[in-house]
C-alpha positions in Angstrom: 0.0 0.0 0.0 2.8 2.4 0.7 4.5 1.7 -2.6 1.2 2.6 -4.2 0.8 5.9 -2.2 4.3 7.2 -3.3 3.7 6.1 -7.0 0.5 8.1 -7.0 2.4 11.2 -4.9 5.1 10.7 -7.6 2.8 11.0 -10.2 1.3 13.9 -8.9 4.4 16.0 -8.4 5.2 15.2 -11.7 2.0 16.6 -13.1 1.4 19.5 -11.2 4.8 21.1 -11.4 5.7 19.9 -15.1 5.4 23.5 -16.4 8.0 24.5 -13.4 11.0 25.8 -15.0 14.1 27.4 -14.1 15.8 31.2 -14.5 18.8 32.1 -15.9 20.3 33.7 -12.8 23.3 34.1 -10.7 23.4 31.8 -7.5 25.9 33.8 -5.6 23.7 36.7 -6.2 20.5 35.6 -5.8 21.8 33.6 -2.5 23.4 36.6 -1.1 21.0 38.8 -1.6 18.5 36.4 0.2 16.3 37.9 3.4 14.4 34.3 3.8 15.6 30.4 3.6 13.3 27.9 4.3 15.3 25.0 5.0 13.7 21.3 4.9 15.1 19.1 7.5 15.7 15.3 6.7 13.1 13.0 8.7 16.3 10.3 8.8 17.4 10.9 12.3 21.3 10.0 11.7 20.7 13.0 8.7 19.0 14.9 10.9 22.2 15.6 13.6 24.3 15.9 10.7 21.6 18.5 8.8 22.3 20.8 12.0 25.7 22.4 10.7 23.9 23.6 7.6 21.6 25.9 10.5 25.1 26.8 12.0 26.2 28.3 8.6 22.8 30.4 8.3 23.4 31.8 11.9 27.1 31.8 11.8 26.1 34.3 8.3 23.3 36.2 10.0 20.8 34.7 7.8 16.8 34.7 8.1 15.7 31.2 7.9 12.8 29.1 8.7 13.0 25.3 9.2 10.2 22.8 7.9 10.7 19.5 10.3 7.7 16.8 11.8 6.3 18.3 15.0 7.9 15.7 16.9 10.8 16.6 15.8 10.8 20.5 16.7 11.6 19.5 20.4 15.3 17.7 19.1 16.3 21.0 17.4 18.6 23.4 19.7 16.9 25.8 21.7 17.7 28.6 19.7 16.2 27.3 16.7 12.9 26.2 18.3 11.4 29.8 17.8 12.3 29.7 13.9 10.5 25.9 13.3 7.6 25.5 11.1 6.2 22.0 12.2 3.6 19.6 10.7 2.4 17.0 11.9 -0.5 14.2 10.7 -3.0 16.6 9.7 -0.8 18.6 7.7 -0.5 14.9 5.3 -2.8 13.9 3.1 -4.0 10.7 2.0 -1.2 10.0 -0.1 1.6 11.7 1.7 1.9 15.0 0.8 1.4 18.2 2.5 -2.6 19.3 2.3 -3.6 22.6 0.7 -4.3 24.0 3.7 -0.4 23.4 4.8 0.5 25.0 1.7 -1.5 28.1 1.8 0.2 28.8 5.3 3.7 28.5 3.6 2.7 30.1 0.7 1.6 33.1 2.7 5.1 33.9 3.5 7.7 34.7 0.6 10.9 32.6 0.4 13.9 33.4 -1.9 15.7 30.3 -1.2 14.6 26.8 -0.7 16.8 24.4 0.9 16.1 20.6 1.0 18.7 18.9 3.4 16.8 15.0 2.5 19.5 13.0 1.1 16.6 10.6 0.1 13.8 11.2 -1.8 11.1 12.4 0.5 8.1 13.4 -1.6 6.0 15.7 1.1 9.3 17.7 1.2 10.0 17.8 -2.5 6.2 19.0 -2.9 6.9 21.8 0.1 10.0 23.1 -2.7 8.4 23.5 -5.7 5.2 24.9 -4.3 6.6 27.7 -2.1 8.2 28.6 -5.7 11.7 30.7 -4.3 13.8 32.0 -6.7 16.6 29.0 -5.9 15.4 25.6 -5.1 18.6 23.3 -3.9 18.8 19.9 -2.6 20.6 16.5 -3.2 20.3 15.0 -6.6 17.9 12.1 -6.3 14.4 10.9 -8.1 12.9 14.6 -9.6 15.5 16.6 -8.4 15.9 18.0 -12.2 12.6 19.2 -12.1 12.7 20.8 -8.5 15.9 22.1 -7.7 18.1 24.4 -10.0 20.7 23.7 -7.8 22.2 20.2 -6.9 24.6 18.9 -4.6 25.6 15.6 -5.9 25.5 12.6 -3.0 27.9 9.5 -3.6 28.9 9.3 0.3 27.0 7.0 2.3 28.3 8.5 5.3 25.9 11.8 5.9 28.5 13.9 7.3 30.1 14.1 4.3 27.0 14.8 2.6 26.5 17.6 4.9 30.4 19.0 4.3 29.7 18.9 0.9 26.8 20.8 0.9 28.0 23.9 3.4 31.4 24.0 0.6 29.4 24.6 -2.2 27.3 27.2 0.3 30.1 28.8 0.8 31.5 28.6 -2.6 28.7 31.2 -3.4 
């Protein structure tokens, strides 16, 4: 049943952002310019501790930044984050996984320039959440879609998610 659900979620995605296309822009620009990140947090746990340097960065760089994690989750992040979370919990899912309009409409209420998906894996309610809040630069890890969601990929080849991580804030701070 599960495979079913993320076939149909796949399918969906697919369909409703196939007219989604990409700008000719500047990253470094567009990424320094930025007032607001909204940064996805992986639902992994072991990615999760790992995903926490990538906040350090944004605080480190007096950033503006939002993080999208489960509700359960908000209570794991430091104290100093706690205040910047955006949770969602079951009622935020729909029947087939994916955020429900009325989650949207909440995010879409708030204007992001920069979209940052820290799932290594393919986590559909997440990749949904980064096309529809439709920022000027979309990045995450290349995985299933990612060429039709993100304009800007980090590749992953490490098993080992603090690698992953390393190689994300590098080519963060590459730009």
């Amino acid at each position: 049943m599960n495979l079913f659900k993320q076939k149909i979620a796949g399918f969906m995605i697919r369909n409703k952002f196939k007219k989604h296309s990409f700008k000719n822009q500047s990253f470094a620009s567009v990424i320094n310019n930025a007032t607001i990140f909204l940064i996805l947090m992986p639902g992994d746990e072991n990615d999760f501790q790992y995903a926490l340097n990538v906040l350090e960065h944004f605080q480190h760089n007096k950033k503006d930044f939002f993080i999208l994690t489960n509700d359960f989750r908000v209570s794991t992040l430091p104290f100093k984050y706690r205040a910047k979370a955006i949770s969602y919990g079951i009622k935020d899912i729909n029947k087939i996984d994916l955020p429900s309009k009325k989650f949207i409409s909440i995010l879409e209420k708030k204007e992001f320039d920069v979209v940052i998906d820290l799932n290594r894996k393919e986590e559909l309610f997440c990749i949904y959440v980064a096309c529809a809040v439709n920022a000027m630069v979309s990045i995450g890890f290349t995985k299933n879609l990612a060429d039709k969601i993100y304009n800007l990929q980090i590749a992953n080849n490490e098993t080992n998610p603090k690698l992953s991580y390393e190689n994300l804030l590098s080519c963060l701070k590459m730009l």
